[in-house]
C-alpha distance (Angstrom), angle and dihedral (degrees) to the residues before:
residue distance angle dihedral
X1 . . .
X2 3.70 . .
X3 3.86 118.2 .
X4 3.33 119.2 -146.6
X5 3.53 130.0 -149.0
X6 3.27 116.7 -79.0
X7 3.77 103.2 28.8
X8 3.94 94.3 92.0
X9 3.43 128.4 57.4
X10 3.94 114.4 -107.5
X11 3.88 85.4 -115.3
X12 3.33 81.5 59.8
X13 3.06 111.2 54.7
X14 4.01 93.2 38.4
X15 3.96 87.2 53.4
X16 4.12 88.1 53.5
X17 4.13 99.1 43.3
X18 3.98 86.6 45.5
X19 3.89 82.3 50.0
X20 3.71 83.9 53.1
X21 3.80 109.1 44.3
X22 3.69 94.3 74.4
X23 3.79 94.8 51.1
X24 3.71 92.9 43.0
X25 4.34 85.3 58.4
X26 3.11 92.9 39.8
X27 3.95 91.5 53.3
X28 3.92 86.9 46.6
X29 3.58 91.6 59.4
X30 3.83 98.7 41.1
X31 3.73 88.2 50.6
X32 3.86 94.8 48.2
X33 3.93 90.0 44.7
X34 4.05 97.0 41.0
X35 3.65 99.7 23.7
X36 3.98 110.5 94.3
X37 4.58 105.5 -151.8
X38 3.87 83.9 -118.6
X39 3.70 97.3 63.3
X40 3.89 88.8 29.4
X41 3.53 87.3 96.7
X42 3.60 102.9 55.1
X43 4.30 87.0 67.5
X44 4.20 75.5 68.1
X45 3.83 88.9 58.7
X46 3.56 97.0 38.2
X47 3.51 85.0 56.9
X48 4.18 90.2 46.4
X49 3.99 81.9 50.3
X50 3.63 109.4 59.5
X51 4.43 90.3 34.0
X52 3.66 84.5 63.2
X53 3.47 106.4 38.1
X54 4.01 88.1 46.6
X55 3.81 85.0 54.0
X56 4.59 85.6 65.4
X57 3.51 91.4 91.0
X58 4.11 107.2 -172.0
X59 4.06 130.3 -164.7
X60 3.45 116.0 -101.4
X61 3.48 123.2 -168.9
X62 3.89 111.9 -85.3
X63 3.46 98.2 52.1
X64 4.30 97.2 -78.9
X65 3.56 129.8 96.0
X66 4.28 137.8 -137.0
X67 3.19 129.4 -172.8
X68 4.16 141.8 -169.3
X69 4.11 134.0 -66.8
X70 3.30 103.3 -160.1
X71 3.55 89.7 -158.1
X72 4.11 105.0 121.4
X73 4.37 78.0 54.3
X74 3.67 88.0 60.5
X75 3.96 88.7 36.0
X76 4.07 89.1 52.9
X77 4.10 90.3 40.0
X78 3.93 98.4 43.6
X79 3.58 111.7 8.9
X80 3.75 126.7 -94.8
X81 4.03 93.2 -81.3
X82 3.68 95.5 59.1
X83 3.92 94.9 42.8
X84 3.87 83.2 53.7
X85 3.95 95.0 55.1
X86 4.39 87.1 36.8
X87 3.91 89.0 54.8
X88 3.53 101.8 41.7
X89 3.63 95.0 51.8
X90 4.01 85.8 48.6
X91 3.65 84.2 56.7
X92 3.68 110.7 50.0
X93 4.05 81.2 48.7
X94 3.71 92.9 54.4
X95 3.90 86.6 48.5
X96 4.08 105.6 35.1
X97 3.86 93.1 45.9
X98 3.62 111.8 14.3
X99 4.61 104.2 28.9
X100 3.36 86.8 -129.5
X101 3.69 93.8 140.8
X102 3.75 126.5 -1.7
X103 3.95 134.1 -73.7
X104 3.86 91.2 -144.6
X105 3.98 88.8 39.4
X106 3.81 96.9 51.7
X107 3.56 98.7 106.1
X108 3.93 90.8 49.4
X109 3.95 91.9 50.0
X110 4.10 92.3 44.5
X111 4.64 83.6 45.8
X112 3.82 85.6 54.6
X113 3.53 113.8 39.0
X114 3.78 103.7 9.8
X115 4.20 97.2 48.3
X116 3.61 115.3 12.2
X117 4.23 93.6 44.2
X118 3.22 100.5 38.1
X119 4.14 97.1 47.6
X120 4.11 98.2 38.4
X121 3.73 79.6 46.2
X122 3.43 98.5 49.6
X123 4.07 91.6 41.5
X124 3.97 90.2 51.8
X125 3.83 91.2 47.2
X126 3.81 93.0 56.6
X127 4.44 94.4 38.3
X128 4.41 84.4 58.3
X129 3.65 97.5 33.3
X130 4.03 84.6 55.7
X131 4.19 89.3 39.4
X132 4.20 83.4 43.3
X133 4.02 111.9 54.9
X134 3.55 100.3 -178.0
X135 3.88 144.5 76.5
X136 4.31 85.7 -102.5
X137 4.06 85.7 50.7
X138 3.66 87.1 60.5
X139 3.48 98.2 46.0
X140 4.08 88.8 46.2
X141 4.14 86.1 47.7
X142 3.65 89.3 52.9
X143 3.78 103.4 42.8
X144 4.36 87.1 41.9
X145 3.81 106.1 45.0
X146 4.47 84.4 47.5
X147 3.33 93.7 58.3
X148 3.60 101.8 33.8
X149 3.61 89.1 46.0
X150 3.94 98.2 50.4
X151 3.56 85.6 53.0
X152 3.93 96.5 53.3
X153 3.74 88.1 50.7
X154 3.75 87.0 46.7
X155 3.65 89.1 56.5
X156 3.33 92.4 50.8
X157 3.58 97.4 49.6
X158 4.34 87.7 52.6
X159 4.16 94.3 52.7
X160 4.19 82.2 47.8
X161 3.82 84.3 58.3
X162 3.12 103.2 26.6
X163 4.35 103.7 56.3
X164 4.10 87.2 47.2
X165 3.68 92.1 92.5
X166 3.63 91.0 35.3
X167 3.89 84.7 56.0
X168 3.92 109.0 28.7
X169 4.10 118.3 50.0
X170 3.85 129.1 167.1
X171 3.62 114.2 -124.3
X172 3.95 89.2 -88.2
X173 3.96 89.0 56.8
X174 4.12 91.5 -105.0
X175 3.87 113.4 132.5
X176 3.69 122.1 -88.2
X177 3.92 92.0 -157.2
X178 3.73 138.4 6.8
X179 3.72 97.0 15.7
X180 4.44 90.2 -157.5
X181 3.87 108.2 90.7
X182 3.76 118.5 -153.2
X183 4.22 92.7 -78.0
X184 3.65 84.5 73.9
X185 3.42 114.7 25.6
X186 3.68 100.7 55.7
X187 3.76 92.8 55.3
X188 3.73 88.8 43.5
X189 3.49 102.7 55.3
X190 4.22 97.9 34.6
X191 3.75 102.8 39.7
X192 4.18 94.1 63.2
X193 3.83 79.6 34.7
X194 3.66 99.0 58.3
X195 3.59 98.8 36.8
X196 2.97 101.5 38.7
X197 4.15 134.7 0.2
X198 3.81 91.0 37.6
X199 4.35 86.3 62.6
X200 3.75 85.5 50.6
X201 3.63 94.8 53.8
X202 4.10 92.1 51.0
X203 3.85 87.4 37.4
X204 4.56 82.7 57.1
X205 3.74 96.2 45.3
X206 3.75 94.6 45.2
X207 3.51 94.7 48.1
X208 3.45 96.3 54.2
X209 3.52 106.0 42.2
X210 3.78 89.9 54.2
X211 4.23 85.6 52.9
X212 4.33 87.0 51.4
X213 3.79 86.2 43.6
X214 3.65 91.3 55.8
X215 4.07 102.8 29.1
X216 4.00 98.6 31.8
X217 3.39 111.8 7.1
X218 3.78 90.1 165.6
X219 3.97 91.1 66.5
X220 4.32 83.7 66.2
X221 4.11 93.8 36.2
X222 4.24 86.6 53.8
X223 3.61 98.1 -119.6
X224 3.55 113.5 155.2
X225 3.69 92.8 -145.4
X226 4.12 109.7 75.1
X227 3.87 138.3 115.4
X228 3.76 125.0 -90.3
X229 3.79 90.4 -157.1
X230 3.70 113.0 87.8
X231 3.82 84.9 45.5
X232 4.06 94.9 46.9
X233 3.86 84.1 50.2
X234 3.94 95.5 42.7
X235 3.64 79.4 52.4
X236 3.33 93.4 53.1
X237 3.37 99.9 50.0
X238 4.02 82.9 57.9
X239 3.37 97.1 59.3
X240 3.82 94.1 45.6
X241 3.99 89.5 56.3
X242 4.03 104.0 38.6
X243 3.87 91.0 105.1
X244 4.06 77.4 73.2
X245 3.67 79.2 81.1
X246 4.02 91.9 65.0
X247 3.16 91.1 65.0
X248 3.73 97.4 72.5
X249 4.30 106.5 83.9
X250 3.70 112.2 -145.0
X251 3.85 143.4 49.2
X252 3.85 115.8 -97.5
X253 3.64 109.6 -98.5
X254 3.73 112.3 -87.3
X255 3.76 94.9 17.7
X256 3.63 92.3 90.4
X257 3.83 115.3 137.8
X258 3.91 124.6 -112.9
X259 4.19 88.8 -99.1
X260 3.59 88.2 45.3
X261 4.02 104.7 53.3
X262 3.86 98.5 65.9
X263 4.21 84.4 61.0
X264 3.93 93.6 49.4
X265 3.71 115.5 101.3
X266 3.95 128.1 -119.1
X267 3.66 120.7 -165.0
X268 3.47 90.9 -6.7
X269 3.76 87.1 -54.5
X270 3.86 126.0 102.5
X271 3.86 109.2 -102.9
X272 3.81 92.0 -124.6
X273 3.58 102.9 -156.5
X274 4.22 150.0 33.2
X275 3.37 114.9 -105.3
X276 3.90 110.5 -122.9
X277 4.31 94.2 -114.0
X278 3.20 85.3 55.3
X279 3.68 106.0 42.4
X280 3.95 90.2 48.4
X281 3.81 94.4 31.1
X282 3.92 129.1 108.4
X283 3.33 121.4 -35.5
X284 3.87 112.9 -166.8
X285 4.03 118.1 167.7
X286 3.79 112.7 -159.3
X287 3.56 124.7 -145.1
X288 3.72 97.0 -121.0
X289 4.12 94.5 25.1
X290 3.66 105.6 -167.6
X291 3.46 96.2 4.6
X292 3.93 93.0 -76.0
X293 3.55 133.5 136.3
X294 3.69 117.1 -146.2
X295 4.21 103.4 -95.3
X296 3.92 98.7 -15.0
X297 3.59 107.9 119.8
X298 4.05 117.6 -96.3
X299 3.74 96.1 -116.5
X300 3.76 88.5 52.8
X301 3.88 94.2 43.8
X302 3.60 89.9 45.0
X303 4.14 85.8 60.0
X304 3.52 97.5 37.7
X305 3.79 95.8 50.2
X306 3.78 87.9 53.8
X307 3.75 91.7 57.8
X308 3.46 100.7 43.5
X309 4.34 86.9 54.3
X310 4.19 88.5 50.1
X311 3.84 85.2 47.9
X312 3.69 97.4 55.3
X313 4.12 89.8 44.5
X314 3.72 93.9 48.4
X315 3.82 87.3 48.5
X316 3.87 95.2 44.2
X317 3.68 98.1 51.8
X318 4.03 86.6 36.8
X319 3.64 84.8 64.4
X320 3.71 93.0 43.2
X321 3.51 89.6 49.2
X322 3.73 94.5 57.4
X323 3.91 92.9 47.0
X324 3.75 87.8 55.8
X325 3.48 100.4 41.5
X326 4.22 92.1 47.2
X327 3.97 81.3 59.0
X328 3.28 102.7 51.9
């Protein structure tokens, strides 16, 4: 579900950060008004949550892959403002050091997966949790509004792609950008979604709530006394099996890169060509590209990129922690 650059149109992608800015400050304020400094730093592992689940890429049928958000968990755990801030800032790492996403595309990628899932997530969570009085209507709640709600975004994410060459034509009428109209990139994106990715996502969430319930139950009830260590471990235990992801052969459908798309087939037909936005687009070369290290083997990489991302979060929301906490 990450768009690279080049995909969108720039109007595009200006329309959907613009779209974002305002929920972004409004999530900073909400967090600094409703966010006590001792659960401040669980918005850091949030963050460390849904960049390592998003890095368990699984085969889908077509040859490409998806994976999990985690972002109605964080929406359920912290409210939908702090899973906002947690998600973004997993994004713009996935996209500044690893190209997991694009630069240009940021805002679009934050729109989709860290403000439309997490909210109608949160929103559908709460309506069958109030329909559901019971412990099993709150694991139904959980395990519905993920999956329904990585499916909206999913949507979402397929009209994005799917109205740029409806939009944006060359002078000879050929598409500047996405080259898939909406006939093919709706089914695209939501068929591996629904079947597959979007059970995944509720599978995640569920999971892990029941392992807070259980280990730190306080985390869920809002107390601001509760222990970081079954979740530092949990997320250790992450990082330890990310090269899982490796397993899974393919590139997620609409992901491809720039020397990829002329390969990928259209109506059963390969597309042939590069559109021209695309060919003269962006071109943004991450430090640790693909979430390699020079020679160091891929399994190791894999592992070592993962704890280099929790590193930065937990030193990020440290140092927000310590601004806070000097204020108070």
């Amino acid at each position: 579900m990450h768009i690279p650059d080049n995909y969108l149109s720039v109007t595009t992608c200006v329309v959907l950060t613009a779209a974002m800015v305002p929920v972004w400050r409004k999530s900073v304020r909400k967090v600094n008004e409703e966010i006590s400094k001792e659960r401040l730093p669980l918005i850091g592992i949030g963050a460390s949550l849904s960049f390592l689940v998003m890095m368990f890429n699984v085969p889908i049928p077509g040859g490409t892959t998806g994976h999990a958000v985690g972002a109605v968990l964080l929406a359920i755990l912290l409210g939908p403002y702090s899973a906002t801030i947690a998600i973004s800032v997993a994004l713009l790492i996935q996209a500044l050091l690893f190209g997991d996403g694009g630069i240009l595309s940021f805002g679009a990628n934050c729109f989709n997966m860290a403000f439309i899932m997490p909210f109608s997530g949160y929103y559908i969570y709460s309506f069958i949790k109030s329909k559901i009085r019971s412990k099993k209507g709150e694991k139904i709640a959980a395990f519905i509004s993920s999956y329904l709600a990585l499916n909206i975004a999913a949507f979402f994410t397929a009209i994005e792609f799917g109205i740029q060459p409806i939009l944006f034509k060359d002078a000879q009428g050929m598409p500047l950008y996405c080259p898939y109209g909406l006939g093919i990139s709706i089914p695209a994106m939501m068929i591996p979604h629904l079947l597959i990715a979007g059970l995944i996502e509720g599978m995640f969430t569920l999971g892990v709530l029941e392992f807070i319930k259980k280990t730190s139950p306080e985390i869920i009830y809002k107390d601001d006394k509760f222990n970081f260590k079954p979740l530092k471990i949990l997320i250790g235990i992450m990082i330890v099996l990310t090269p899982l992801g490796l397993l899974a052969s393919g590139t997620a459908w609409g992901e491809w890169g720039k020397s990829d798309i002329a390969s990928t087939f259209s109506k059963g037909k390969i597309l042939g060509y590069v559109p021209n936005g695309m060919e003269n687009g962006i071109n943004f070369n991450a430090i640790l590209a693909d979430y390699s290290l020079n020679s160091m083997p891929e399994v190791l990489a894999y592992i070592v990129s993962a704890i280099i991302a929790v590193s930065l979060f937990t030193i990020l929301f440290k140092l927000i922690f310590n601004i806070k906490k000097s204020k108070v």
